[in-house]
C-alpha positions in Angstrom: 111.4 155.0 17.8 114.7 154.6 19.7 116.2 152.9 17.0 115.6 156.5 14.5 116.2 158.3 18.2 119.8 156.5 18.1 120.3 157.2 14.2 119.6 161.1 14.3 122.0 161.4 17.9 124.8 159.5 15.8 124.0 161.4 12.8 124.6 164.7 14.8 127.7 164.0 16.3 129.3 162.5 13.3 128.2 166.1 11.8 129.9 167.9 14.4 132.7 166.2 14.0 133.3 166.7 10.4 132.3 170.3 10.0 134.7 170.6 13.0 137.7 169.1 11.3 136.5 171.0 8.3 137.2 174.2 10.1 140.3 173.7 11.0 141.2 172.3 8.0 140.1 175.5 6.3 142.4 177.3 9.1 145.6 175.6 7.9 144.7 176.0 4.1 144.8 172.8 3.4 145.2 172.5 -0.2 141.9 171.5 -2.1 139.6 172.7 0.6 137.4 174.4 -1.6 136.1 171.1 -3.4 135.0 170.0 0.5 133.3 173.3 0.5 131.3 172.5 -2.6 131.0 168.9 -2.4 128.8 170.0 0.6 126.8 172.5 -1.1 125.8 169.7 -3.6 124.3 167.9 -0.4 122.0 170.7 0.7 121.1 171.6 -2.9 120.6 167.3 -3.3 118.5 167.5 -0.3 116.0 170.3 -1.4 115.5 168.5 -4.7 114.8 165.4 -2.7 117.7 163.1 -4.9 118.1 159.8 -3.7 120.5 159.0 -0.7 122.7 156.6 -2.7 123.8 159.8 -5.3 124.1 161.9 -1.9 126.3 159.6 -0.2 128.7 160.8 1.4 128.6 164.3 0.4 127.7 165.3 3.7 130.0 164.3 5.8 132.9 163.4 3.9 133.0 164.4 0.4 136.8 164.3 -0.4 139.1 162.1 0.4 142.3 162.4 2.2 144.3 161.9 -0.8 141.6 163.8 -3.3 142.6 167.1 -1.6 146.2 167.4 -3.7 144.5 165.8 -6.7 141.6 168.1 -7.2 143.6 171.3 -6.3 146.0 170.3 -8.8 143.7 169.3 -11.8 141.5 172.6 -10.8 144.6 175.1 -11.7 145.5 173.1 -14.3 141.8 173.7 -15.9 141.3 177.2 -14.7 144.5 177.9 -17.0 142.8 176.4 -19.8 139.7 178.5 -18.9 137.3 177.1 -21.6 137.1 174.6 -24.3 136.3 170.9 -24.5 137.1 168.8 -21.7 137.2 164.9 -22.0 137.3 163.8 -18.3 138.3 160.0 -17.8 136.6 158.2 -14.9 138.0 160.8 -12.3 135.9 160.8 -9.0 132.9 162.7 -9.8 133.6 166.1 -7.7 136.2 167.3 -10.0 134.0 167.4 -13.2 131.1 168.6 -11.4 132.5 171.3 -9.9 134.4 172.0 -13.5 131.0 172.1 -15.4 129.4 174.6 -12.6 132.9 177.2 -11.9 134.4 176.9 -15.5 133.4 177.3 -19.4 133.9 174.0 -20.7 131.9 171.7 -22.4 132.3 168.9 -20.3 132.5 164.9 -21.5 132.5 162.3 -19.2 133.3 158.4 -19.8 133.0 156.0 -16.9 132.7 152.0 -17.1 130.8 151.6 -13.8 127.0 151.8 -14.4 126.4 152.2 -10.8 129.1 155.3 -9.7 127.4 156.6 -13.3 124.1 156.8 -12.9 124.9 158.3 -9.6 127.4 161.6 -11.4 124.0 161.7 -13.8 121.9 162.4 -11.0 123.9 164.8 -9.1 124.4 166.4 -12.4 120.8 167.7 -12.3 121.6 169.9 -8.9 124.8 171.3 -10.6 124.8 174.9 -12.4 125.4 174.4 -16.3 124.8 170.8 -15.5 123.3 170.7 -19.0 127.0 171.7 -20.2 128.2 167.6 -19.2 127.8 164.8 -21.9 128.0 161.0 -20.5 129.3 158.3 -22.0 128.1 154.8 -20.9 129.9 151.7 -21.2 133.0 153.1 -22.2 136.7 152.6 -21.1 139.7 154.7 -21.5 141.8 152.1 -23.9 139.1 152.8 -26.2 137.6 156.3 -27.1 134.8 157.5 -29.0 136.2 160.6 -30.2 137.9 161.8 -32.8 141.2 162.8 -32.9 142.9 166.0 -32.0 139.4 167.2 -30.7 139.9 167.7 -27.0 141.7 170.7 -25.7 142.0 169.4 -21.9 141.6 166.2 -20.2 141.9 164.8 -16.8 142.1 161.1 -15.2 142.3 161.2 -11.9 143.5 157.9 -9.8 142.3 156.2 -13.0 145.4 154.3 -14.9 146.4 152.3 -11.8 143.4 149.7 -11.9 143.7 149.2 -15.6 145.3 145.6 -15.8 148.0 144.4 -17.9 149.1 147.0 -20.5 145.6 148.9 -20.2 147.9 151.9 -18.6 150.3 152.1 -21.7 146.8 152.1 -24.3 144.6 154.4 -22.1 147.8 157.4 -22.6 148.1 156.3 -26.6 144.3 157.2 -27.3 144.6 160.1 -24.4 147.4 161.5 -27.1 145.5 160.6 -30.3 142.1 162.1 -29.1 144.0 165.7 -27.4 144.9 168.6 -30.3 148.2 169.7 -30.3 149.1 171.7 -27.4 146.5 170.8 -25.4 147.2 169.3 -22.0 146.6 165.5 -20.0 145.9 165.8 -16.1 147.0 162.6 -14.5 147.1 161.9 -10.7 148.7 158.4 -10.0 149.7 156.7 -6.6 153.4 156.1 -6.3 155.7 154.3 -3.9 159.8 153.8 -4.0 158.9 149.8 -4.8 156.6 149.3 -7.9 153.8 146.7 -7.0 150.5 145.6 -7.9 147.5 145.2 -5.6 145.1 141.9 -6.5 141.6 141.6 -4.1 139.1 138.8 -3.8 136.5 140.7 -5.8 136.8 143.5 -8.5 135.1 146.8 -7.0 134.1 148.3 -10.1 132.3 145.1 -11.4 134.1 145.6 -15.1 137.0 142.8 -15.4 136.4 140.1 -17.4 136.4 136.7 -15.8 139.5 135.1 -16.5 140.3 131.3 -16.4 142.0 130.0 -13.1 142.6 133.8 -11.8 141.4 134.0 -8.6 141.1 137.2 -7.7 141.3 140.5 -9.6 143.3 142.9 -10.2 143.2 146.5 -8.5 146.0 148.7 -8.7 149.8 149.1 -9.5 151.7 151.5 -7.6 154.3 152.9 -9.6 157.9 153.4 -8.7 160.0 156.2 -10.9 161.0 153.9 -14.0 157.7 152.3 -14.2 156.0 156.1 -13.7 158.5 157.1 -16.7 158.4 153.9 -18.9 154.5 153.3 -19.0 153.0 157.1 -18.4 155.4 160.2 -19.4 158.1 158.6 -22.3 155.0 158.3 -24.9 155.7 160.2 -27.9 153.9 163.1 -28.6 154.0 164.1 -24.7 156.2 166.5 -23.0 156.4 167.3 -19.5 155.0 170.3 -18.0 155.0 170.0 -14.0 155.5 166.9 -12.1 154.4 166.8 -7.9 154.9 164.3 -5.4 152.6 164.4 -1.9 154.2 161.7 0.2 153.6 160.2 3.6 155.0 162.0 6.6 156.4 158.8 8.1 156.2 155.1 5.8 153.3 153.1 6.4 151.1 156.1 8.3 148.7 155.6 4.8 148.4 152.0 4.9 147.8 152.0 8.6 145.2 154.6 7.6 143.4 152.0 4.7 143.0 149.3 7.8 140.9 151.4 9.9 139.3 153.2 7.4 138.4 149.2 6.2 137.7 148.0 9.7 135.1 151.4 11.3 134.0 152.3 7.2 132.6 155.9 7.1 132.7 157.3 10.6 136.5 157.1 10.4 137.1 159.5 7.3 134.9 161.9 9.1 138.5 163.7 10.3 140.0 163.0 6.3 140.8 166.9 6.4 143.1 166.8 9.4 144.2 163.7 8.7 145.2 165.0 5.2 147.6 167.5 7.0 149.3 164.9 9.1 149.8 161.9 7.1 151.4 163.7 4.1 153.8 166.8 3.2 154.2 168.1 0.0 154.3 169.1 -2.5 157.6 168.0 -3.6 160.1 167.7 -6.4 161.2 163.7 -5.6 160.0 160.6 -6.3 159.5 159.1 -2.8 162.3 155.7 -1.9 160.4 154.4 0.7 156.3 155.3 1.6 153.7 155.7 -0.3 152.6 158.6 -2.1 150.7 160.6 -4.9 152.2 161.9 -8.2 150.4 165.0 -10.2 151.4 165.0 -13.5 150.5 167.7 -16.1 152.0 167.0 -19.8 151.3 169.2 -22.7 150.5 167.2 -26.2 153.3 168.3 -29.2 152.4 165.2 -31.7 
């Protein structure tokens, strides 16, 4: 009993914390508030229909994170331009397309490699308004496609590219071009830094590399410096660029000092995300960044 009396007093302050930050978040217009706003919706709505915690996880307290803010208020104009059509979404986190499928007239797709974060989007899918509208696609990765070509008018891949390994970066934008008509546009969010280097971990979190012969551990991310950004994303033929962003850290190393603790107290830290959204990084901006971190919003309009 004092163990669930424990659970429910933490639970209640970590609420009041959130919804706090939240609020003042919403006070300084912090870019991409709204999908916090809805994110949260989908947790009440989850709750009435009684989905199970591991799909609502999350949503509650924290349902974007501190870089996602920029990233889903820059792919959301770049759709609500578009207004309607097909939409191929690429393994984006799960808010964007979800709140796409229930705000906006598209017929949604959706491809994602990872069974488990799948299963989960299918779930909350059911809660969502024209949920009916989104079409998944198991088992399939962005290098190769199942669709034909020229017959999607928008598509988005959010934080996506960067954990490809080897070439999978340069592949993944060839099939984006072959499977998007003329004219259409590619919504890319990719994380930048003045250095280019690639991030290996112990274990692969999305459970999709192949094992590889005396490799110890797997690869996770590149973060690309302005020739790699040019060279492997925007030079591809057929592609021309239409608006290019930059959100970069305030001061170098406030976002990797973020990651530790975030690693080291897990949830209860991203609790303040919002606020700490507006402190660690300005933007947006024109520049690459020389020396911190940062996040790159691409939008590139198909003329093959």
């Amino acid at each position: 009993m004092r163990r669930k009396v424990n659970f429910i007093f933490l639970a209640a302050c970590g609420a009041i914390v959130s919804y706090f930050c939240l609020g003042c978040a919403c006070l300084c217009r912090l870019k991409g508030v709204g999908f916090d706003l809805f994110g949260r919706k989908l947790f009440f709505r989850g709750l009435l229909r009684k989905l199970p915690k591991a799909s609502l996880a999350t949503l509650g307290l924290n349902p974007v994170g501190i870089v996602r803010f920029f990233e889903f208020h820059f792919a959301g104009r770049a759709l609500k331009e578009m207004r309607a059509g097909r939409w191929l979404d690429v393994s984006s986190p799960r808010l964007i397309f979800l709140w796409g499928a229930e705000k906006l007239n598209f017929q949604v797709n959706v491809i994602n490699p990872d069974p488990v974060d799948l299963k989960e989007s299918i779930a909350l899918s059911k809660i969502v308004r024209n949920g009916s509208r989104i079409n998944f696609y198991p088992d399939t990765f962005a290098e190769s496609l199942p669709f034909k070509k020229s017959s999607i008018d928008i598509l988005t891949s959010l934080s996506v590219l960067e954990h490809i390994p080897g070439e999978g970066d340069r592949k993944a934008m060839d099939e984006f071009i072959r499977v998007v008509r003329p004219q259409g546009r590619i919504v890319l969010t990719l994380p930048v830094h003045g250095q280019y280097s690639e991030e290996y971990r112990e274990n692969d979190p999305y459970a999709i590399q192949a094992p590889q012969d005396g490799q110890e551990k797997k690869f996770f991310q590149r973060l690309y410096d302005e020739q790699s950004l040019e060279q492997r994303i925007i030079a591809h033929p057929g592609l021309t660029l239409l608006h290019k962003e930059y959100f970069v850290e305030r001061r170098p190393g406030d976002f990797e000092r973020y990651v530790r603790e975030w690693k080291s107290q897990g949830l209860n830290f991203t609790l303040k995300d919002p606020l700490a959204a507006l402190r660690i990084f300005k933007g947006p901006l024109p520049r690459h960044p020389k020396d911190r971190f940062g996040n790159c919003n691409l939008l590139l309009l198909v003329v093959k």
